[in-house]
C-alpha positions as CSV (number, residue, x, y, z in Angstrom):
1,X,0.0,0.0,0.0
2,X,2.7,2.5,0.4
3,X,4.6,1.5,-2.6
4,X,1.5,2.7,-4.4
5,X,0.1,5.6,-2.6
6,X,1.6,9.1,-3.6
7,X,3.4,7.5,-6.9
8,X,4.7,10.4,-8.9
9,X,6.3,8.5,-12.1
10,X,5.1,9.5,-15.3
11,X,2.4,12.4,-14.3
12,X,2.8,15.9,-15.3
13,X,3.0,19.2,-13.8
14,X,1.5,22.4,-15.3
15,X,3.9,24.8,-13.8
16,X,5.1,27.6,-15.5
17,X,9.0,27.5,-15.5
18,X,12.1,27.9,-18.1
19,X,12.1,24.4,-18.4
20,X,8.2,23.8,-19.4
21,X,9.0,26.2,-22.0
22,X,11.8,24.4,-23.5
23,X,11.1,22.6,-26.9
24,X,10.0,19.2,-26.4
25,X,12.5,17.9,-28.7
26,X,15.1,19.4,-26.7
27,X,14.0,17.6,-23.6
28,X,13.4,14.3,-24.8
29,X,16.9,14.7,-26.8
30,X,18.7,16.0,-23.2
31,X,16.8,12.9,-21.7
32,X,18.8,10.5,-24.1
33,X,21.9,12.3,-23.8
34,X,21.8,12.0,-19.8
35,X,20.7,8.4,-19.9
36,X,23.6,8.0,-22.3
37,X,26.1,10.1,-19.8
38,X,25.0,8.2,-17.0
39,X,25.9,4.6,-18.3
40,X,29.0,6.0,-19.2
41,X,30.7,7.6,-16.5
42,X,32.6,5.4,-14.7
43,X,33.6,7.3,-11.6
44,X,31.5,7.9,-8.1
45,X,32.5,11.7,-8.7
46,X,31.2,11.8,-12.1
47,X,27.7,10.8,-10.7
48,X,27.7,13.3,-7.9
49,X,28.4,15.8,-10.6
50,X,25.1,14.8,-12.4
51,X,23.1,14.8,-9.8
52,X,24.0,18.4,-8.8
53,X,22.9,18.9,-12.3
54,X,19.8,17.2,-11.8
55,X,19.5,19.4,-8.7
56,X,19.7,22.7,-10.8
57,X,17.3,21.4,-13.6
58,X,14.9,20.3,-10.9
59,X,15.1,23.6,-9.3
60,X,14.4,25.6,-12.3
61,X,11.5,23.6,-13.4
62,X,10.0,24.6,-9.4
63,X,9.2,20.9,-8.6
64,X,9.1,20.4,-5.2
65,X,11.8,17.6,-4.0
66,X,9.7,15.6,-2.3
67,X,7.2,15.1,-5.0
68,X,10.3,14.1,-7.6
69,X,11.5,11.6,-4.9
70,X,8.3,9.9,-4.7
71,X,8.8,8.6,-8.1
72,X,11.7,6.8,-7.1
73,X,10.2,4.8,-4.3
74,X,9.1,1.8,-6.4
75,X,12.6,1.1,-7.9
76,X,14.5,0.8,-4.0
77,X,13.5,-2.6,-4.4
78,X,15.3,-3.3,-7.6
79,X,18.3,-0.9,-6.8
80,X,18.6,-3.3,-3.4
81,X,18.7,-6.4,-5.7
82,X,20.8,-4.9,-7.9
83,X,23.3,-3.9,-5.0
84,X,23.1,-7.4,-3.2
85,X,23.6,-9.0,-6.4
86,X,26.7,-7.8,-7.0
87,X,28.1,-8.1,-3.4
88,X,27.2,-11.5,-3.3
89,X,27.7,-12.6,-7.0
90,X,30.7,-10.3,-8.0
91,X,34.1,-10.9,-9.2
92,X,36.5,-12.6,-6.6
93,X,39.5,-10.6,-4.5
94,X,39.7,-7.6,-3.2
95,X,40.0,-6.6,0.6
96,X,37.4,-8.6,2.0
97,X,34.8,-6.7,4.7
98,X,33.2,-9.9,5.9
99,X,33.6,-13.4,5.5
100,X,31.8,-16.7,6.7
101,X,32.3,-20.0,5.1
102,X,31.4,-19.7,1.2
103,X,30.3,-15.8,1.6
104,X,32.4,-13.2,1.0
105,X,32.2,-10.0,1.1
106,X,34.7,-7.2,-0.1
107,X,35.2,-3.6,-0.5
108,X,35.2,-3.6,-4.5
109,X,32.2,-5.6,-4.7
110,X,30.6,-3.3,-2.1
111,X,31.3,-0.3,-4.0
112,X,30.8,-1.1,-7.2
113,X,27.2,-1.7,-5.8
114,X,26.7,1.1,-4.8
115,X,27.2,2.7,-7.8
116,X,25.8,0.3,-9.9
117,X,22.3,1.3,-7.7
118,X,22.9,4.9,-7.6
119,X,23.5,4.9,-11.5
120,X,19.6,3.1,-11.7
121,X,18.3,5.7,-9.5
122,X,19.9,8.6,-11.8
123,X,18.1,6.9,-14.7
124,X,14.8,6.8,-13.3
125,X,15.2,10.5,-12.2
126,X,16.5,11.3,-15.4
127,X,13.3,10.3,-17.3
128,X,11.1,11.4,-14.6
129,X,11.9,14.8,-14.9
130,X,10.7,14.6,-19.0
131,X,7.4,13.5,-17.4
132,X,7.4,16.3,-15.0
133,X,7.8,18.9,-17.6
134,X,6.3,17.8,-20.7
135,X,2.7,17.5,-21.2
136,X,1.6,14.8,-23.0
137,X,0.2,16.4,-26.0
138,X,4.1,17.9,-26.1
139,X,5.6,14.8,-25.8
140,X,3.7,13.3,-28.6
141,X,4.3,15.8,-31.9
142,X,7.9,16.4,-30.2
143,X,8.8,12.3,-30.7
144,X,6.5,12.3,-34.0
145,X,9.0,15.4,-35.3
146,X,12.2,13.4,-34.0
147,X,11.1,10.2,-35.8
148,X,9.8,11.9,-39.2
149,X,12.6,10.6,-40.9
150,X,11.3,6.9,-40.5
151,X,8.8,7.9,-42.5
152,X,10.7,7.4,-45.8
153,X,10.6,4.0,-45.1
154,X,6.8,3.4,-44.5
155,X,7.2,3.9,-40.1
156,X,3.8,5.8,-38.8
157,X,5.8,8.0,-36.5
158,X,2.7,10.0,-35.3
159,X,1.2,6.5,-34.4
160,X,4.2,5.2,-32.7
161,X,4.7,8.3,-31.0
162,X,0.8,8.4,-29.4
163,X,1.2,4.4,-28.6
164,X,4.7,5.7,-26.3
165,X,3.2,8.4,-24.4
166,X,-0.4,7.0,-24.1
167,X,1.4,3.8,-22.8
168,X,3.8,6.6,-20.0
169,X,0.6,8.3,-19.4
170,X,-1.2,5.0,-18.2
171,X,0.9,4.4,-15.4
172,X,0.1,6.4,-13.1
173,X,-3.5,5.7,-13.8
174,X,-3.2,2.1,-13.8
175,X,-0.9,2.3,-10.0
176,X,-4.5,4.1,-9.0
177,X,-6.2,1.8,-10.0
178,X,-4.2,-1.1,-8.1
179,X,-4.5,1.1,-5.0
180,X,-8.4,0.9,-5.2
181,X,-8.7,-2.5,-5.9
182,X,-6.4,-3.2,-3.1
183,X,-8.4,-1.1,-0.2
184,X,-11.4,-2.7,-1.4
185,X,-10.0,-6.2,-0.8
186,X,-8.2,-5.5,2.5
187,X,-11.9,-4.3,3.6
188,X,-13.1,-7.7,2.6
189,X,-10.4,-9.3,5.3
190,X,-7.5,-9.7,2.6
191,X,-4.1,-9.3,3.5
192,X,-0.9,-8.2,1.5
193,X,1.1,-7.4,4.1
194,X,1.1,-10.4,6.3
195,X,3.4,-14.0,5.9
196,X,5.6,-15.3,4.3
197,X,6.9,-13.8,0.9
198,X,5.4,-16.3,-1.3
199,X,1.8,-16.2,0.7
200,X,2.5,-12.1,-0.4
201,X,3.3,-12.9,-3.3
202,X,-0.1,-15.0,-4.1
203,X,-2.1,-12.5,-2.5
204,X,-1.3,-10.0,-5.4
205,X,-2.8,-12.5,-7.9
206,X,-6.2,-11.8,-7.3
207,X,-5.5,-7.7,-8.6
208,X,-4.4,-8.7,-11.8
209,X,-7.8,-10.2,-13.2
210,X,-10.0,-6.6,-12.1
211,X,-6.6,-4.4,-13.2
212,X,-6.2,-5.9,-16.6
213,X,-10.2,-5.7,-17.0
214,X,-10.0,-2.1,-15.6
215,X,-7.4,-1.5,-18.1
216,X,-9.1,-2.6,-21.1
217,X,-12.0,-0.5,-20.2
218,X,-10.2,2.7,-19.9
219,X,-8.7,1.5,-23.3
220,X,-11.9,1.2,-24.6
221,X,-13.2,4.3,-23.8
222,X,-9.9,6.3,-25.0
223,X,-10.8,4.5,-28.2
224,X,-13.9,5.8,-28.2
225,X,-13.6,8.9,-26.9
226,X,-10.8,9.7,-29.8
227,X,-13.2,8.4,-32.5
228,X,-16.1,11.0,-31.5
229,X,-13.7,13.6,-31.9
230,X,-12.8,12.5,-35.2
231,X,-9.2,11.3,-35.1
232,X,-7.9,9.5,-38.3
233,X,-4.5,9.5,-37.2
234,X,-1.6,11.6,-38.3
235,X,-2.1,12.5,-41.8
236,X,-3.0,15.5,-43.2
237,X,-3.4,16.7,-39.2
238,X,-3.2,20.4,-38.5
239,X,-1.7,21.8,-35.1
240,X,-2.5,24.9,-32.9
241,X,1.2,25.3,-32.1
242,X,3.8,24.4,-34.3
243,X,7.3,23.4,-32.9
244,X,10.4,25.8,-33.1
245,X,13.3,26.3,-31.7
246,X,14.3,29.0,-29.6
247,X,17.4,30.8,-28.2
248,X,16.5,29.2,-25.0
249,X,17.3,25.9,-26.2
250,X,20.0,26.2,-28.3
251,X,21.5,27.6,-24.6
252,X,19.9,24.5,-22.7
253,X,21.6,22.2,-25.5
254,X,24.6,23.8,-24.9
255,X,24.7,24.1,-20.9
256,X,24.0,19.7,-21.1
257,X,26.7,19.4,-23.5
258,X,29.4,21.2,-20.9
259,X,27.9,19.5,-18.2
260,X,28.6,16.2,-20.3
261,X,31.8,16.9,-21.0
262,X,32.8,17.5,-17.1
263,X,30.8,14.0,-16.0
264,X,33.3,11.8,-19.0
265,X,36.5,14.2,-17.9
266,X,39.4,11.8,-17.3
267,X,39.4,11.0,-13.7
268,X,42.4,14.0,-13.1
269,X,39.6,16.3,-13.9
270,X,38.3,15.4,-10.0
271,X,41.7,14.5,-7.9
C-alpha cells in the first residue's frame, strides 16, 4: 500500500518555469543524452556531478523535492537487488569486509554496488523529470517530429509516438487503480502485508484479473472517446502550435553538453 500511494512516475505538472517552455525535442533529446552520460561515467565523482545537475534542472522547473523523490520509491527494491547481487555474485578478491564460510564480502564488490544502484536511480530521475515537464500532448508531436525521418521507409511515426506516451501516461492511472482494488480487498479481510513472501506474493494475484479488466476499459473508452472527436491519425493533421526552436534551447543544448563533458573528464579532472 505504500509503494502505491503518492506514486509520482510519469504524471505531469502544469507549472510555469524555463524548463516547461523548452522545446520538447530538446528535452526528450537531453533525456537520451543523460541516460547516455550516465551509463558512461565510470567514476563515483562523475555521478555526484550529475546529480547536482539534476539538482539545478529540478530547481528551475520549481518541482518540489519531495514530489520528484516519490517517483523513485518503487525502484529501492530493484536498486537493493541490484546492489546485493553484485556483493554477493561479483568478481572474486579484493580486501574482504566480511567473510563466513562460502560468503564473502569485499570492498570492490561493495562499491561497485553502490554505484551500480545509484546509476539506476539517476536513470529513473532522469526520465522522470521529461514527465514532470512535458505535457503529453508535447511529448507526442515532439517524438513524431524526431522520428519523421522513418517515414521514408513506410514507419507511422505519429502513431508510434501516441502508442509511447499514451502507454507513459497509463501508469500512473493504472498504479490508481491497483490502489483501489487493493483497499477494497483488505476491507473484505484480505491481507498483503502479512506471511511469508510467497503467501505475499499470491495475494497480489487476485489484482491482476480486475486491473487488466479495468485496463481494457479505460482503453476502450480512449478509443472511443478519440473516435467522436474524429481522429484519423496523423495525416493530413493540423496543429495549434507548431514546434520551433528558440534561443532558449540552443542555450539549454549547450549548458548539457558542458555539463557532459565534465561528467566523462578523465578522472584527473576530479583529484
Amino acid at each position: 500500500m505504500d509503494l502505491l500511494r503518492g506514486l509520482s512516475f510519469g504524471q505531469y505538472l502544469p507549472v510555469d518555469s524555463p524548463v516547461h517552455r523548452l522545446d520538447p525535442r530538446t528535452k526528450i533529446l537531453a533525456t537520451i543524452v543523460l541516460i547516455a552520460v550516465v551509463f558512461a561515467t565510470r567514476s563515483a565523482a562523475g555521478l555526484a556531478w550529475l546529480t547536482v545537475v539534476l539538482g539545478a534542472v529540478l530547481l528551475a522547473a520549481r518541482i518540489p523535492l519531495g514530489y520528484a523523490l516519490r517517483g523513485l520509491r518503487p525502484v529501492f527494491w530493484l536498486v537493493g537487488i541490484a546492489v546485493v547481487f553484485q556483493v554477493l555474485f561479483g568478481e572474486g578478491g579484493g580486501h574482504p569486509l566480511f567473510q563466513r564460510g562460502p560468503l564473502v564480502i569485499t570492498r570492490e564488490n561493495l562499491d561497485l554496488g553502490l554505484f551500480y544502484g545509484y546509476r539506476l536511480l539517476l536513470l529513473v530521475a532522469s526520465t522522470s523529470l521529461m514527465t514532470f515537464t512535458t505535457s503529453p500532448v508535447e511529448m507526442t508531436d515532439g517524438l513524431e517530429r524526431l522520428l519523421r525521418p522513418l517515414q521514408r521507409v513506410g514507419v507511422s511515426t505519429h502513431e508510434f509516438a501516441l502508442m509511447m506516451t499514451i502507454a507513459l501516461r497509463f501508469i500512473p492511472t493504472l498504479v490508481e487503480e491497483a490502489d483501489k482494488i487493493m483497499k477494497a480487498q483488505i476491507a473484505r479481510g484480505a491481507e498483503f502485508s502479512r506471511g511469508s513472501p510467497m503467501r505475499r506474493a499470491k495475494a497480489f494475484l487476485p489484482l491482476l484479473v480486475p486491473l487488466f479488466i479495468g485496463a481494457f476499459r479505460r482503453a476502450e473508452a480512449l478509443a472511443l472517446a478519440m473516435e467522436a472527436r474524429c481522429y484519423r491519425g496523423g495525416e493530413h493533421r493540423t496543429r495549434m502550435k507548431e514546434l520551433h526552436f528558440a534561443p532558449r534551447d540552443w542555450v539549454a543544448g549547450a549548458l548539457l553538453a558542458a555539463a557532459a563533458v565534465v561528467a566523462l573528464g578523465p578522472a584527473r579532472w576530479w583529484q
